[in-house]
ZAMARGU-4260 file (C-alpha; in steps of 0.2 Angstrom, whole numbers, plus 5000, padded with zeros to 4 digits):
<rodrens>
0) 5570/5465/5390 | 5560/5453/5377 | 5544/5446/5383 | 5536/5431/5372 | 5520/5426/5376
5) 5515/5409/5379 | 5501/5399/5387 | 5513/5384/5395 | 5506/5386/5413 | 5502/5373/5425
10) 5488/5374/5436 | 5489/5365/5452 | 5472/5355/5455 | 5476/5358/5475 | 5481/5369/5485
15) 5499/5374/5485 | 5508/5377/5501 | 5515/5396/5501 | 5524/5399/5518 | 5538/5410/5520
20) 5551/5407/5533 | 5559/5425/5536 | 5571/5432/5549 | 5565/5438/5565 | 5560/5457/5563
25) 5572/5461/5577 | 5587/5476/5576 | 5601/5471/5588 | 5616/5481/5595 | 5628/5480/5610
30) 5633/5497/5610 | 5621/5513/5615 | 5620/5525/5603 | 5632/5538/5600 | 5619/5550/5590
35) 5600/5551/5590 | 5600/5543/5572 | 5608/5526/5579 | 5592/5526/5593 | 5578/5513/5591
40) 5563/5523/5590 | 5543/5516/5594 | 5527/5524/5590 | 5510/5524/5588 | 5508/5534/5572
45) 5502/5550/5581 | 5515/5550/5597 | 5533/5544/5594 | 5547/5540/5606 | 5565/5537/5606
50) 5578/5529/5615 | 5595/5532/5614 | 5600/5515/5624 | 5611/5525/5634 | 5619/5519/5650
55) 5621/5524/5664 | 5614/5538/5656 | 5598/5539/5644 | 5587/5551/5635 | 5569/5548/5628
60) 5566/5559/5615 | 5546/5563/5615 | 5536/5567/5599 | 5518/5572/5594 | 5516/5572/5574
65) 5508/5591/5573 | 5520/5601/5583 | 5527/5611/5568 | 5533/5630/5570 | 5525/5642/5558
70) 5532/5653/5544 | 5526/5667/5538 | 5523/5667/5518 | 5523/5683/5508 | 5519/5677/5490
75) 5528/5691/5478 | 5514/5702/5465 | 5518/5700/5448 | 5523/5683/5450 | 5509/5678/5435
80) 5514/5688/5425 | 5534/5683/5428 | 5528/5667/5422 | 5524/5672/5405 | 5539/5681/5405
85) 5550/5667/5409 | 5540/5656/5397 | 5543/5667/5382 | 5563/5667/5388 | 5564/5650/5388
90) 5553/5649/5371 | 5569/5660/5366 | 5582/5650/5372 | 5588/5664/5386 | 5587/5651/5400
95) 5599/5661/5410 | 5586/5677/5409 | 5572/5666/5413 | 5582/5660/5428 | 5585/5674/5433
100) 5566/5681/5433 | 5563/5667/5445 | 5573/5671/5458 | 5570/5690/5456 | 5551/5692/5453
105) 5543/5674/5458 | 5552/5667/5474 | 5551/5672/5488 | 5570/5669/5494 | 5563/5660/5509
110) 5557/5644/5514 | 5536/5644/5517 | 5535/5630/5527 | 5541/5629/5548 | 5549/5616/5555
115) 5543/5599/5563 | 5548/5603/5583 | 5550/5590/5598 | 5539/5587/5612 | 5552/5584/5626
120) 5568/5576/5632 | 5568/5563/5646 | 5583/5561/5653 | 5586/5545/5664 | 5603/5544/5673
125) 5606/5528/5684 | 5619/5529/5702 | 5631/5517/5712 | 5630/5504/5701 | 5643/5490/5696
130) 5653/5487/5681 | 5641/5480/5668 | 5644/5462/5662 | 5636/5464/5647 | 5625/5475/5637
135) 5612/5474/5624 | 5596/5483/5617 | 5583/5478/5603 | 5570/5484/5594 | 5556/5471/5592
140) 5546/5477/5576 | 5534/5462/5578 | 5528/5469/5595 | 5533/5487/5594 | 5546/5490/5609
145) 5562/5496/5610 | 5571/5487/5624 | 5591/5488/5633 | 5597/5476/5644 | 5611/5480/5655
150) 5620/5464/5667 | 5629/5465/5683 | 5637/5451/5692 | 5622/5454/5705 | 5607/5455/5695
155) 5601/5463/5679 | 5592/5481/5674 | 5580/5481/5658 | 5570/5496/5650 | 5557/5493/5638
160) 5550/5507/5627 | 5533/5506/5616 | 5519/5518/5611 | 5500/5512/5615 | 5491/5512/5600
165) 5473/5512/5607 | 5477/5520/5624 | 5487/5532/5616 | 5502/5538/5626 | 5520/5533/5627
170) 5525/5522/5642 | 5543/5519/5648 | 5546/5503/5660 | 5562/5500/5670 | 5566/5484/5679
175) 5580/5480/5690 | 5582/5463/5700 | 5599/5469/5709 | 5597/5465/5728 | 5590/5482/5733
180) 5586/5490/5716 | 5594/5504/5710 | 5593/5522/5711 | 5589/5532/5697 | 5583/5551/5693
185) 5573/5556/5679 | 5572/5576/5672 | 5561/5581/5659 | 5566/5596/5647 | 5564/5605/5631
190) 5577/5615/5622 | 5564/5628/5617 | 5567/5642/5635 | 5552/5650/5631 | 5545/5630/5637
195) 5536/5629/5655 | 5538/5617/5663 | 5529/5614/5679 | 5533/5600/5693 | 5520/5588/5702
200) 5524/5573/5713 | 5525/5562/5702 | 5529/5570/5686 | 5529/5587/5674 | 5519/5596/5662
205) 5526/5605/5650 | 5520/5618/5640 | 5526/5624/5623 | 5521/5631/5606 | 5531/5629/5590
210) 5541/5644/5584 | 5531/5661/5577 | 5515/5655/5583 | 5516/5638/5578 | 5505/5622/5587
215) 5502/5624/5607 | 5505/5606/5616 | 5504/5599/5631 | 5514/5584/5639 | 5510/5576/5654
220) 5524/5565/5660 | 5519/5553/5675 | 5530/5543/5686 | 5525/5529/5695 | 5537/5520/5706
225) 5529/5501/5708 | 5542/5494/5720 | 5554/5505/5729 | 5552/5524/5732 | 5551/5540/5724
230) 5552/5558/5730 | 5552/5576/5718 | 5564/5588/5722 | 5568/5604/5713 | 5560/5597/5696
235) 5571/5580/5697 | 5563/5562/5701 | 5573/5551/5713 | 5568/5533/5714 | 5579/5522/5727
240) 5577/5504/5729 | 5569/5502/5713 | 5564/5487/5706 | 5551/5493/5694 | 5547/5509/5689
245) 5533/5516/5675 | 5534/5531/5666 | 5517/5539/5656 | 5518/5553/5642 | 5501/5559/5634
250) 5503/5573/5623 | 5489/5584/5615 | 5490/5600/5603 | 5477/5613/5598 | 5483/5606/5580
255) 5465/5609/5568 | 5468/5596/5554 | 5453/5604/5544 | 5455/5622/5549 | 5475/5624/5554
260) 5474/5642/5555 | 5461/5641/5567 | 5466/5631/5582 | 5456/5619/5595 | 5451/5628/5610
265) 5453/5608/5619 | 5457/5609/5637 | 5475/5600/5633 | 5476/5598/5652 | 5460/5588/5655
270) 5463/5578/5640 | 5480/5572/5644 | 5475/5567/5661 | 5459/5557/5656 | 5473/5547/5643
275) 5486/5545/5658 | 5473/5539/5669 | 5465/5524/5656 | 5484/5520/5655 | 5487/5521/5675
280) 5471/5509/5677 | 5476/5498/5661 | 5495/5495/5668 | 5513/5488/5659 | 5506/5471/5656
285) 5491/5478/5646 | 5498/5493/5638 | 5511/5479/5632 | 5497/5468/5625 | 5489/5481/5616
290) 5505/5486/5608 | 5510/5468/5603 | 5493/5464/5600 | 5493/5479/5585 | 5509/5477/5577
295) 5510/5458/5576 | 5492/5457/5568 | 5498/5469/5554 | 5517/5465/5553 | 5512/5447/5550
300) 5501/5453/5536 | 5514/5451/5523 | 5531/5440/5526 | 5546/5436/5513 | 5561/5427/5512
305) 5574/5426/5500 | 5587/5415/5506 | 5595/5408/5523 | 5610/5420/5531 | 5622/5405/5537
310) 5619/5406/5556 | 5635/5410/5562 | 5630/5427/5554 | 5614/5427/5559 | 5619/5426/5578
315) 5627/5443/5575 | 5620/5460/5580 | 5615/5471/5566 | 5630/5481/5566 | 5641/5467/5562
320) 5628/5466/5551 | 5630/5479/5542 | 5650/5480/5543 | 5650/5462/5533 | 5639/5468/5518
325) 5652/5484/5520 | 5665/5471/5517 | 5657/5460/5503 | 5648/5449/5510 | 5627/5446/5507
330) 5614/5444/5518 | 5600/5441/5514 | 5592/5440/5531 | 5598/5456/5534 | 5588/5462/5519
335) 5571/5454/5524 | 5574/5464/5543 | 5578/5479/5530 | 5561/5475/5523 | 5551/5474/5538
340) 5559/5489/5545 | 5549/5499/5530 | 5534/5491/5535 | 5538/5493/5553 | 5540/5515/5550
345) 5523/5517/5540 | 5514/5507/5557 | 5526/5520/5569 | 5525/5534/5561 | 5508/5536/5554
350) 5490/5528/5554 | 5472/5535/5547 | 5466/5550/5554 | 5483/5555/5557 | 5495/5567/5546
355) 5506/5558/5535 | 5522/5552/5537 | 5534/5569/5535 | 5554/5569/5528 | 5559/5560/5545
360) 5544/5553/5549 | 5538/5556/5569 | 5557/5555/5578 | 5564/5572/5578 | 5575/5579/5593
365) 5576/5597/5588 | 5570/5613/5586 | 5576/5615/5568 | 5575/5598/5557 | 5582/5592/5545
370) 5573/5603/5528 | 5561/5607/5543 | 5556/5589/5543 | 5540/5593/5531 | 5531/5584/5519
375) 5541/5586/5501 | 5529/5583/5487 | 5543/5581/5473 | 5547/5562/5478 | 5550/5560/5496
380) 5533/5560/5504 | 5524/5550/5488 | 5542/5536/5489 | 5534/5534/5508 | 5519/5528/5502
385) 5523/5515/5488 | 5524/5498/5501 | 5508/5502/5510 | 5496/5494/5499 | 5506/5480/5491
390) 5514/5474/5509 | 5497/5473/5516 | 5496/5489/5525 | 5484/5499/5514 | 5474/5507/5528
395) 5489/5518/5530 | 5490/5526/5513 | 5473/5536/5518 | 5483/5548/5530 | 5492/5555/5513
400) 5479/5553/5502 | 5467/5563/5516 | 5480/5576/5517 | 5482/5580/5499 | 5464/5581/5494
405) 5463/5593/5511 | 5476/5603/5501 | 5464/5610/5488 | 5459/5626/5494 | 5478/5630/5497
410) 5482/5623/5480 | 5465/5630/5472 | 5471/5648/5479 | 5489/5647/5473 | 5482/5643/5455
415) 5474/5659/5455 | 5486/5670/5463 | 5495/5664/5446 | 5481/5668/5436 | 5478/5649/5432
420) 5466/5638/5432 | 5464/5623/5446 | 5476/5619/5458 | 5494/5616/5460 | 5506/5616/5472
425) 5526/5617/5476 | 5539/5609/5483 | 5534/5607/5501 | 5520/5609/5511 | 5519/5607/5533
430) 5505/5605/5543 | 5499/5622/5540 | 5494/5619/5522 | 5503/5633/5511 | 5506/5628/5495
435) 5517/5642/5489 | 5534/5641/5480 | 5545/5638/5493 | 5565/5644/5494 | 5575/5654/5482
440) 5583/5638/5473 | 5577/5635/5454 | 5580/5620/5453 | 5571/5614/5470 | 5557/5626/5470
445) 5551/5630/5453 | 5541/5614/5448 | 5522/5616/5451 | 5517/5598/5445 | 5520/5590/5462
450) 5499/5592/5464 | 5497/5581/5450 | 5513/5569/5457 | 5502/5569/5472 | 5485/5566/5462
455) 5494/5551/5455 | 5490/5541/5474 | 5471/5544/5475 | 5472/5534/5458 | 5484/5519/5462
460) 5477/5517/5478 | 5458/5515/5469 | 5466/5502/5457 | 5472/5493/5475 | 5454/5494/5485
465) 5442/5499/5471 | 5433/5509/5484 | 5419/5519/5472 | 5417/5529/5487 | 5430/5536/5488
470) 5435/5538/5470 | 5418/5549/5470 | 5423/5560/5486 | 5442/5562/5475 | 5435/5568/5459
475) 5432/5587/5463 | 5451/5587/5466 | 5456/5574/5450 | 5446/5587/5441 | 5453/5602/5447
480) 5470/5595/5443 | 5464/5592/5424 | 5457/5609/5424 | 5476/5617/5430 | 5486/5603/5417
485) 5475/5611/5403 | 5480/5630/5409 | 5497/5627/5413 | 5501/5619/5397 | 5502/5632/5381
490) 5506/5627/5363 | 5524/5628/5358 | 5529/5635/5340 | 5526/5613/5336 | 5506/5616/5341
495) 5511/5605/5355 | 5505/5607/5372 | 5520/5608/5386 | 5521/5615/5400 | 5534/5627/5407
500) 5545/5637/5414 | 5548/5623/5427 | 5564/5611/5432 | 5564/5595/5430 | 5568/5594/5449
505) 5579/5595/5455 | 5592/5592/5440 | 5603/5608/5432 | 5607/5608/5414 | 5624/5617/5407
510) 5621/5631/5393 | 5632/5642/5385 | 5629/5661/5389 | 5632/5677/5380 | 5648/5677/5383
515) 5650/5657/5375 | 5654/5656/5396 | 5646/5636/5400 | 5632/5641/5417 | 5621/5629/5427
520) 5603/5632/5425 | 5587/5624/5429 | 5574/5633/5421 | 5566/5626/5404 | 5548/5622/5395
525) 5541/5605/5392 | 5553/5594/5404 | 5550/5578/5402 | 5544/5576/5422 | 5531/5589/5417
530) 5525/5580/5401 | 5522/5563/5409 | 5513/5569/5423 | 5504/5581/5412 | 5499/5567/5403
535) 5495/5555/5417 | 5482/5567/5427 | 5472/5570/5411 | 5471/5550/5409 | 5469/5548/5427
540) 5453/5560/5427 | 5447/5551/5411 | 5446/5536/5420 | 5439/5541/5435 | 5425/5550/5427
545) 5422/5531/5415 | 5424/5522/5433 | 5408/5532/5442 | 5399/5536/5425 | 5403/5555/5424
550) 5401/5565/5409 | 5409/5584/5410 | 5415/5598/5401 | 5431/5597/5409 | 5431/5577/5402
555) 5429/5582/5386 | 5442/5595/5383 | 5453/5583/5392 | 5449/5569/5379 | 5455/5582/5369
560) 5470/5589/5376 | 5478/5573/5382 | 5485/5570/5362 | 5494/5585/5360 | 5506/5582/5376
565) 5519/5575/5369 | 5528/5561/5376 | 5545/5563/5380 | 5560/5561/5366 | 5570/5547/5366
570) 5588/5553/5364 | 5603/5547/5348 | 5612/5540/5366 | 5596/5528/5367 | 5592/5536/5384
575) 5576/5546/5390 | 5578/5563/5386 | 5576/5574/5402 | 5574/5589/5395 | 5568/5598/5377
580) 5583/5600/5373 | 5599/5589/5372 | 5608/5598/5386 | 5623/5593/5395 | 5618/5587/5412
585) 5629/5595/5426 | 5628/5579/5434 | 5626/5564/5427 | 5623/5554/5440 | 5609/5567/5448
590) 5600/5558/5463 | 5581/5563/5456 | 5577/5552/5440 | 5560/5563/5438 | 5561/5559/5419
595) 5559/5539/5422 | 5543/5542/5431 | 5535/5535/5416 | 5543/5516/5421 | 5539/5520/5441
600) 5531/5525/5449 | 5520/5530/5434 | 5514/5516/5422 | 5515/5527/5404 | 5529/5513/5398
605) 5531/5496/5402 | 5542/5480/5398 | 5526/5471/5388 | 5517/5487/5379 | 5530/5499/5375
610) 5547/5491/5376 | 5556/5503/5366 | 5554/5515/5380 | 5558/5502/5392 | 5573/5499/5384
615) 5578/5520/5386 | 5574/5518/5405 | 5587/5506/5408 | 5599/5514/5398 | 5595/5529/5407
620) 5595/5520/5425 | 5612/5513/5420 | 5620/5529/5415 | 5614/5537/5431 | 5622/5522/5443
625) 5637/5522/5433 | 5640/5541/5438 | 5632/5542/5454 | 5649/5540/5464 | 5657/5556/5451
630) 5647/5567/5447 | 5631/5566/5454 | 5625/5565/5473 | 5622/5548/5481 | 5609/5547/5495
635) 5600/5535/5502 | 5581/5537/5494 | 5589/5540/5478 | 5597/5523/5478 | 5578/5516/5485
640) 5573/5524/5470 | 5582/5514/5458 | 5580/5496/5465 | 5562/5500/5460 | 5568/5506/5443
645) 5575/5490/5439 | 5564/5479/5449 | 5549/5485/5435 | 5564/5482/5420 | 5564/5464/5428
650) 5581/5465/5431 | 5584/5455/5447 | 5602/5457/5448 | 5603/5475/5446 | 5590/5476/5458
655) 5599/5466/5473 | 5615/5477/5469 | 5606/5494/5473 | 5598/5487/5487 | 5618/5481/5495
660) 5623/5497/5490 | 5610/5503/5502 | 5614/5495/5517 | 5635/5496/5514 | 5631/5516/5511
665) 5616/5522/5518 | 5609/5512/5531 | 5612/5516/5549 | 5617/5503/5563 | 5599/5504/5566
670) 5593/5500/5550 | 5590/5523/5549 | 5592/5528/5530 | 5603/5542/5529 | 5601/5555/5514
675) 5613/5558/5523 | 5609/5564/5535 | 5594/5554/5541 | 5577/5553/5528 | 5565/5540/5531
680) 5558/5538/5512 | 5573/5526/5507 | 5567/5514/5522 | 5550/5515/5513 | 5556/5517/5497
685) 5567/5500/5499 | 5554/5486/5505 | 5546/5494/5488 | 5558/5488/5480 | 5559/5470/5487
690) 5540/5469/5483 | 5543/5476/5467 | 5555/5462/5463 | 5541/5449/5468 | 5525/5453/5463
695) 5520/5468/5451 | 5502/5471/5445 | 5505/5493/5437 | 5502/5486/5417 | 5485/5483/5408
700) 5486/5474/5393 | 5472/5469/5381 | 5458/5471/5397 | 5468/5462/5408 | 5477/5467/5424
705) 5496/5460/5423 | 5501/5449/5438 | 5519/5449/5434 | 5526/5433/5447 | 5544/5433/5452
710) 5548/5447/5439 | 5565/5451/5446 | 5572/5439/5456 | 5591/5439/5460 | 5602/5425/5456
715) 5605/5423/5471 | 5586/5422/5478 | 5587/5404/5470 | 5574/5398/5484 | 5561/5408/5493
720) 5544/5414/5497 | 5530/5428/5502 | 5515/5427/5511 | 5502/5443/5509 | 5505/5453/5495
725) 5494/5465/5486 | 5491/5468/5469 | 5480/5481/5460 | 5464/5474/5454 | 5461/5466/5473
730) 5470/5450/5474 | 5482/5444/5489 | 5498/5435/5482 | 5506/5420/5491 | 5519/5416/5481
735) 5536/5402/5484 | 5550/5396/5472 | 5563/5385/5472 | 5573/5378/5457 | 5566/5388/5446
740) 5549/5383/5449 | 5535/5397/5453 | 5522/5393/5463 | 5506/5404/5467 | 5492/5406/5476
745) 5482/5422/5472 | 5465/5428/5483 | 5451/5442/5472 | 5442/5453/5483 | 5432/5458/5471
750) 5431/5452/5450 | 5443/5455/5438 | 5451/5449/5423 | 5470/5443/5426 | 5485/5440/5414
755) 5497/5429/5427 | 5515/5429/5419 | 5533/5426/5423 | 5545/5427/5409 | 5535/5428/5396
760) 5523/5413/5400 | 5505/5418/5404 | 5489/5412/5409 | 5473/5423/5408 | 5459/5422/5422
765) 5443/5429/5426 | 5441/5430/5445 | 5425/5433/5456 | 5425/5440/5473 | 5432/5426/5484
770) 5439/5415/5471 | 5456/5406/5474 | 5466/5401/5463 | 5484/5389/5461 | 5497/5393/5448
775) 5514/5385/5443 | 5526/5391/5431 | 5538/5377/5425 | 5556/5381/5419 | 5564/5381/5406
780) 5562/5400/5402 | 5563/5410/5387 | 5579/5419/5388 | 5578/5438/5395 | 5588/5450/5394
785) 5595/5461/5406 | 5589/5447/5422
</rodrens>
């Protein structure tokens, strides 16, 4: 893309009226679900709930964020020194030996991380009712509920689903206004048979513990019948003549965040019941309020709208929805729901104090999950942080952060059972905090850089809130990442510093063998994933030490050291090279673009400063789409992955093509992304994307922080807005165009120098806490390439 500078830049004497008029954050269906992944789920970032929206029978699935079994992990001796032997292979160019001394002397052949596990299953079966006149169910993201509606020729029966944020429990409401009611029985069970579950009068409490001496819960389930009656008999609840019925669940684990090897001796019992009686006292009406009350105030943070669906469109349910993009047709209403259902997951399934958001975030029905339902530190759980702090919701990028700095003794302990320095950490971790390689896969579970991946968020999230405070409580960990990058790095025969052996994950390369045989392997030094994270922690530590006015030894060999990493090779195709070597990809259209991560999520290349570069990451992003249907594997995150790629190339279009191909591939009738099958990081990694097109702030230039405005608006966005966006530096972005008019109005939280831009045009600014300021950007533009 070409970027000319200029100062034509109007500024708007008053203020300018940014409102965004987007589609209602509502999913629609008239058909219950057939599978769990098709159910509208609701939680409260610590308890999660699901509802199949089932009739005439239902089932609730019931979720506590820290019920994980555990897995025994048996790191294999002799694994340092396997290291050095499978660097000096690859030094060599026997990558098939070096692969090999992976999974024969450093693996473990097993994963170390257990399984995210359930917390119940309600079932709810309704009797002796009549044919249904009609049947609908909706997911309200505004006010957090999950609600079906079923009709009768005599009356109508409603259930409403949400999960109290401050009372903290799940509550479950069924209406009827049939003459008489309805009857109905209610059964609460749990796949696992070593489960107790013991009966009251009105309710159960089960008691369970996650596999191999994983987390031990409680949940209390309460039924109160409000109008009719209701009798337990044999561990099933009968309500007849029902008109309203209420339904509590509090669950609580010995889960020890700090210490997770050494459990809370809580009395889960009393604690469950003190919760179920706040919400017994507090009722629907308030439990409701509370709910609406907390999702409306943060999901009206950040609003956008790119364009008007034509109603009779509109009117229909989200399947239909769906079905017309699958046909050809846009939406962009749909794509704004799509948005908001991002935003909507980080509030559900995560909130501070609380784990982070795990592969499939809080809804899980099973015993086994999906890749255990863990958190995976090579893309996933960092691609479901990326909208918190520009949509508004920066609060609830602390649950990750928290959790990797907490993951420093672990990672510090690993780094010296592999006689480095620092920490690191593999592929995946789970609640229990073991930071070993994890599985038998090369090409999966060899990388150690995911620590300094990881790192990468305590930095971005300072350049969002410039919290000192916590930039100084971070520091020890930026540090001890510096410290591993300068360990793990060795000369090559160049006097470069690389690191290796490692995948560039979780990509395969094709070599030939002894035999001139053409084999898949994974194994190399110096990928180029490596290199720019390598790269980026020593930088990153450097400029946490200038932000708090530190001066260590560690800082000064990083100063150092950070020259001799080299940046990765541009390749005779024009692409980014993703390895040393020119190998032959075994799929070119591989679902992880690790080797871009200079572009995004990392800021080493940008359109303005280093252009060449950009120029290889759109070649590379290109040749990656082309192949993705052939010889590479499609999935849902993957696709996320590149709307952001070519949102920060400015290239609108490209952008807006990804993000249909998401929702005509990937996107369930319930807005679910499936990898497949379902992963929640695509959801996340999708309203990213939409931001990315309209606001960027990742790129510095001459002491300015960049406010790139519009950057990647699709043709067919020709009018739109959005209200509450973020930006590094501080400022909230309101932001309308129309005709190809750009319009601004930005907020500083704190000072700062700002270079405003769109394409190419510019106008510097030096804010002060509180100052607002109007901007208008005027067409005609200088031709771009690549829009």
């Amino acid at each position: 893309m070409k970027w000319i500078l200029s100062s034509l830049i109007a500024l708007v004497p008053t203020a300018i009226q940014v409102s965004a008029a987007p589609a209602p954050m509502e999913v629609t269906a008239r058909e219950p679900a057939k599978i769990w992944t098709q159910g509208y789920g609701v939680g409260n970032g610590r308890l999660g709930a699901l509802s199949y929206g089932e009739f005439p029978s239902e089932i609730l699935v019931l979720n506590e964020e820290s019920i994980f079994a555990k897995q025994p992990v048996k790191p294999r001796e002799g694994a340092a020194e396997a290291l050095k032997e499978a660097r000096e292979l690859c030094a060599r160019g026997d990558y098939k030996k070096a692969e090999e001394t992976f999974r024969k002397k450093i693996h473990m052949n097993q994963p170390v991380s257990g399984s995210y596990q359930q917390g119940g299953l309600l079932d709810v079966h309704w009797q002796d009712l009549p044919p249904s006149t009609s049947f609908s169910r909706k997911l309200d993201m505004k006010h957090g509920k999950a609600r079906m509606d079923v009709r009768f020729s005599d009356g109508a029966l409603k259930t409403e689903l949400i999960a109290a944020p401050r009372t903290d429990c799940i509550a479950y409401r069924v209406t009827c206004s049939r003459p008489g009611g309805c009857t109905l029985t209610l059964t609460l069970r749990h796949p696992d048979k070593k489960s107790v579950i013991t009966p009251s009068k009105d309710g159960w409490t089960l008691r369970g513990q996650g596999h191999n001496g994983g987390t031990r819960f409680e949940n209390t389930v309460q039924v109160q019948v409000l109008d009719g009656k209701g009798s337990m008999d044999n561990g099933v609840f009968k309500a007849d003549h029902c008109r309203e019925l209420l339904v509590l669940s509090s669950t609580k684990t010995d889960y020890n965040s700090r210490k997770p090897d050494t459990p809370l001796k809580n009395d889960l019992e009393a604690l469950n019941r003190n919760i179920l009686e706040a919400a017994s006292k507090a009722g629907w009406k308030k439990l409701e309020q509370e709910t609406a009350s907390y999702f409306s105030e943060r999901m009206m943070r950040c609003q956008v709208d790119i364009g008007d669906t034509p109603a009779g469109i509109a009117g229909k349910t989200t399947p239909e929805r769906i079905e017309l993009v699958k046909q050809g047709g846009k939406d962009p209403d749909l794509v704004e729901q799509l948005f908001q259902f991002g935003r909507y997951c980080i509030l559900a399934n995560t909130r501070p104090g609380a784990l982070p958001c795990g592969l499939q975030g809080l809804w899980n029905p099973e015993l086994n999950a999906a890749w255990r339902g863990c958190f995976f530190l090579n893309i996933n759980c960092q691609m479901n942080q990326w909208p918190t702090d520009v949509t508004g919701l920066g609060e609830y990028h602390r649950p990750f952060l928290d959790f990797v700095l907490s993951l420093q003794p672990s990672g510090e302990q690993f780094a010296r059972f592999l006689k480095l320095d620092g920490f690191c950490f593999a592929h995946n971790v789970d609640c229990w905090k073991n930071t070993y390689f994890s599985g038998s896969a090369p090409e999966s579970a060899s990388s150690l850089m995911n620590g300094a991946w990881a790192c990468a968020h305590l930095m971005d999230s300072y350049r969002f809130t410039g919290d000192r405070e916590f930039l100084r409580k971070c520091l020890p960990l930026l540090e001890s990442n510096a410290r591993f990058i300068m360990s793990w790095f060795q000369k090559d025969k160049k006097g470069r510093y690389i690191s290796g052996p490692a995948t560039s994950p979780e990509n395969v390369f094709r070599v030939q063998d002894e035999t001139g045989k053409k084999v898949s392997l994974s194994i190399s030094n110096g990928c180029s994933h490596d290199l720019l994270l390598g790269r980026e922690s020593l930088r990153h530590y450097i400029l946490a030490c200038r932000e708090l006015g530190v001066s260590t030894p560690t800082l000064a060999r990083a100063r150092q050291f950070l020259p001799r990493i080299p940046q990765p090779a541009i390749g005779k195709d024009g692409r980014i090279m993703e390895w040393q070597e020119p190998f032959e990809e075994a799929q070119k259209g591989h679902r992880h673009i690790s080797h871009l991560y200079g572009l995004f999520p990392g800021n080493e290349w940008d359109v303005l400063n280093t252009p060449k570069y950009a120029a290889a990451v759109r070649a590379s992003a290109d040749y990656r789409r082309r192949f993705a249907g052939k010889s590479g594997i499609r999935t849902g995150w993957s696709t996320a992955w590149l709307i952001n790629m070519y949102a920060t190339l400015g290239c609108g279009n490209d952008a807006e093509e990804r993000i249909y191909t998401l929702l005509k591939q990937y996107i369930n009738p319930n807005l679910f992304d499936m990898h497949p099958p379902y992963q929640i990081d695509g959801n996340f990694g999708m309203t990213s994307g939409l931001a990315q097109c309209l606001v960027q702030s990742q790129i510095e230039q001459n002491g300015y922080r960049v406010i790139l405005l519009a950057p990647a608006l699709a043709d067919s966005w020709a009018e739109g807005s959005a209200t509450g966006l973020r930006t590094r530096g501080g400022l909230t972005v309101d932001l309308s165009w129309k005709n190809g008019r750009i319009t601004a109005a930005a907020t500083a939280s704190r000072p700062g120098k700002f270079r405003f831009m769109h394409q190419g045009k510019k106008k510097d600014m030096v804010l002060k806490t509180g100052d607002k300021v109007h901007i208008s950007f005027q067409p005609p533009y200088p031709n771009t390439a690549g829009k």
